[in-house]
C-alpha positions, 0 to 999 in steps of 0.5 A, a space after each residue: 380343255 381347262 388346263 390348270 397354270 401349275 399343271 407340271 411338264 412331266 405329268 406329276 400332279 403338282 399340290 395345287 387346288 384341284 377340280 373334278 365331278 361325282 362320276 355320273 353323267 347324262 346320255 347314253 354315248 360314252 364317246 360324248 361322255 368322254 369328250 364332254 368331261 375331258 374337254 372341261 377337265 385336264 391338268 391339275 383337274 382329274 377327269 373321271 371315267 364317265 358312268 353313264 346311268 341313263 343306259 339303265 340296269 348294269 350302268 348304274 352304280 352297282 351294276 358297274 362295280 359289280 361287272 368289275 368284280 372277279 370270280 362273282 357271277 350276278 344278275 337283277 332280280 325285282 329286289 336288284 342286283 343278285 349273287 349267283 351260280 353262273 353269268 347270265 345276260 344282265 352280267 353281260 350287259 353290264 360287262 358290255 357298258 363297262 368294257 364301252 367306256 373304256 373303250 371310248 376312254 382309249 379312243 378319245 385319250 389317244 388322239 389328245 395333244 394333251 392328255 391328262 395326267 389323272 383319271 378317277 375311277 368310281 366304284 361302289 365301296 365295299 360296305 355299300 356294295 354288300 348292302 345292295 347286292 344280295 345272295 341267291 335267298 334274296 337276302 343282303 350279302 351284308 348280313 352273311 359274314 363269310 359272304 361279305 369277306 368274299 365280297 370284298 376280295 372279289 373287289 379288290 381283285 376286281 378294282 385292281 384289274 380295272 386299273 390295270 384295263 384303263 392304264 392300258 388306254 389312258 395314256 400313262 394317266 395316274 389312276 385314282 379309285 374312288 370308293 363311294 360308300 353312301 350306306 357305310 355309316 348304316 351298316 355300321 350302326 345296324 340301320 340298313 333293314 332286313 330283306 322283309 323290312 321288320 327288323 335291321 341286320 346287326 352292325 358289323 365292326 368298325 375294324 371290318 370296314 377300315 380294313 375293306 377299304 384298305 384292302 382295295 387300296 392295297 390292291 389297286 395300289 399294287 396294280 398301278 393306281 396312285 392312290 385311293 380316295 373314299 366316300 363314307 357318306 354323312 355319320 360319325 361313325 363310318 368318318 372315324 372309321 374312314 380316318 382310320 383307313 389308308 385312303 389318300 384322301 376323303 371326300 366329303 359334302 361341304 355343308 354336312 361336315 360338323 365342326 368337331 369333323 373339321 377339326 379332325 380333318 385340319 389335323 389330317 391335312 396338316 399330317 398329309 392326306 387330301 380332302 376332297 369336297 362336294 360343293 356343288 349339287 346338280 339338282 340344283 341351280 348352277 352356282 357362282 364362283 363365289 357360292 362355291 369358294 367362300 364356304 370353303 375358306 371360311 370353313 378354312 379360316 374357323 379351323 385355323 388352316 393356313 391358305 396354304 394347305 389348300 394344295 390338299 384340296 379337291 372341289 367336286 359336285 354331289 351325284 346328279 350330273 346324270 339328271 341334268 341336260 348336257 350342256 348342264 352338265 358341261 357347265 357344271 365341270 366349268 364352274 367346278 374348274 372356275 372355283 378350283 382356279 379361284 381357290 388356287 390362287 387364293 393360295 398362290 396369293 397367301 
């Protein structure tokens, strides 16, 4: 396990630069999974709970998010994943994985000498979520108001008892939820289509998306969680609408980020909240140290950050990791690791 020198002895996460992955992972076994990822990050370095795409429907994204959900049966029509009256065999099976990973989260936590101190959980955001799953006329929950409002509570109870099952096995670890919302930005500009494709369904309100989220987070945070951290993908609108939220911290892909992001992102850093970048991109070349390191300083340096405000940075990758062998993948967390050090000590050293 790559343990991080600052990693403090009471399990408190001391503000150093810090590395982590997108969540997803190769294969089908969560118990390699488990010791794939916890045994390249620890310490300072956040595993995730690994989600395991490759076991097909009810592993991926939104199938797992909504076998989190409360009191919302679905199941997996040709168009995906459905609203509906009662559980059905595709619920079940995406209950099945989930409650696998977490299981195989207590049984390999319990036997480390060392076990981390954090845990990310990823789950689908509130916006994406309503955009890809859909009422029983097959058309998207995002079009239907009092759909989406249900949709959302369901998640935020849903997500609160997903911390307090994965607190239960993780050994007093810290859990950080990640909301990952790739559709965000087009829900909130109407660019998501209608079910027939001929036209887009109507932008709902940038205050609906800020308050989702803070739902979650209110909620998880009242379970136990440390905090939550949320994914609004690329767009301008669904950043500010993100800024607005009370997440702990965005997580945002390095090279998309315009400057006039960055400029509103020193000024979040510099109030308190963490930034957490996506470096690296699995379907891709395994970079070097350096690769990873020198776009973020010199990001750092155009925006007038001091070194030492890299305390509030986490290194990540883009999705991917379930695309690649393994081993890749392994490797992929190891440079991860690397580059945070790198970074780490630029700070130490500032």
């Amino acid at each position: 396990m790559t343990d991080h020198p600052d990693e403090p002895s009471d399990g408190a996460m001391q503000p150093v630069v810090a590395a982590t992955g997108a969540g997803d992972w190769p294969g089908t076994d969560p118990l390699e999974a488990e010791r794939a990822v916890r045994g390249e990050l620890g310490g300072a370095n956040p595993p995730f709970l690994p989600a395991l795409p490759t076991r097909g429907p009810g592993s991926d994204a939104v199938g797992r998010t909504l076998a989190a959900l409360v009191e919302l049966p679905f199941d997996l029509q040709p168009h995906g994943w459905r609203l509906t009256q009662r559980p059905g065999r595709d619920q079940r099976r995406a209950e099945s994985a989930l409650s696998s990973d977490i299981n195989a989260l207590g049984d390999i936590a319990g036997v480390e000498e060392r076990p981390a101190s954090h845990l990310v959980l990823n789950l689908q955001g509130p916006l994406s979520l309503a955009a890809r799953a859909h009422l029983h006329n097959g058309e998207r929950v995002l079009l239907d108001h009092g759909a989406r409002r249900e949709l959302y509570a369901s998640l935020a109870a849903g997500a609160a008892e997903l911390v307090r099952r994965v607190s239960s096995v993780a050994r007093a670890a810290g859990v950080l939820i990640q909301l990952d919302d790739p559709d965000a930005d087009a829900a909130l500009t109407g660019s998501i289509p209608t079910a027939s494709g001929y036209r887009t369904l109507r932008a709902i309100d940038r205050r609906e998306a800020t308050e989702a989220w803070d739902l979650v987070t209110a909620s998880v945070l009242a379970a136990g969680a440390t905090g939550a951290v949320v994914a609004p993908g690329e767009g301008e609108v669904a950043f500010e609408a993100a800024r607005s939220s009370a997440a702990a911290a965005l997580v945002l892909d390095l090279p998309k980020i315009p400057d006039r992001q960055w400029e509103a992102l020193a000024e979040d850093i510099e109030n308190g909240r963490g930034l957490w970048l996506a470096v690296a991109d699995p379907r891709t070349t395994i970079p070097q140290v350096s690769v990873l390191v020198e776009p973020v300083l010199a990001a750092w340096h155009r925006v007038g950050l001091p070194v030492a405000a890299l305390s509030a940075l986490t290194v990540t990758t883009r999705p991917g990791l379930a695309e690649r062998s393994p081993a890749d993948a392994v490797r992929f967390l190891t440079r991860m690791a690397q580059g945070a050090d790198a970074l780490e000590q630029v700070r130490s050293e500032g």
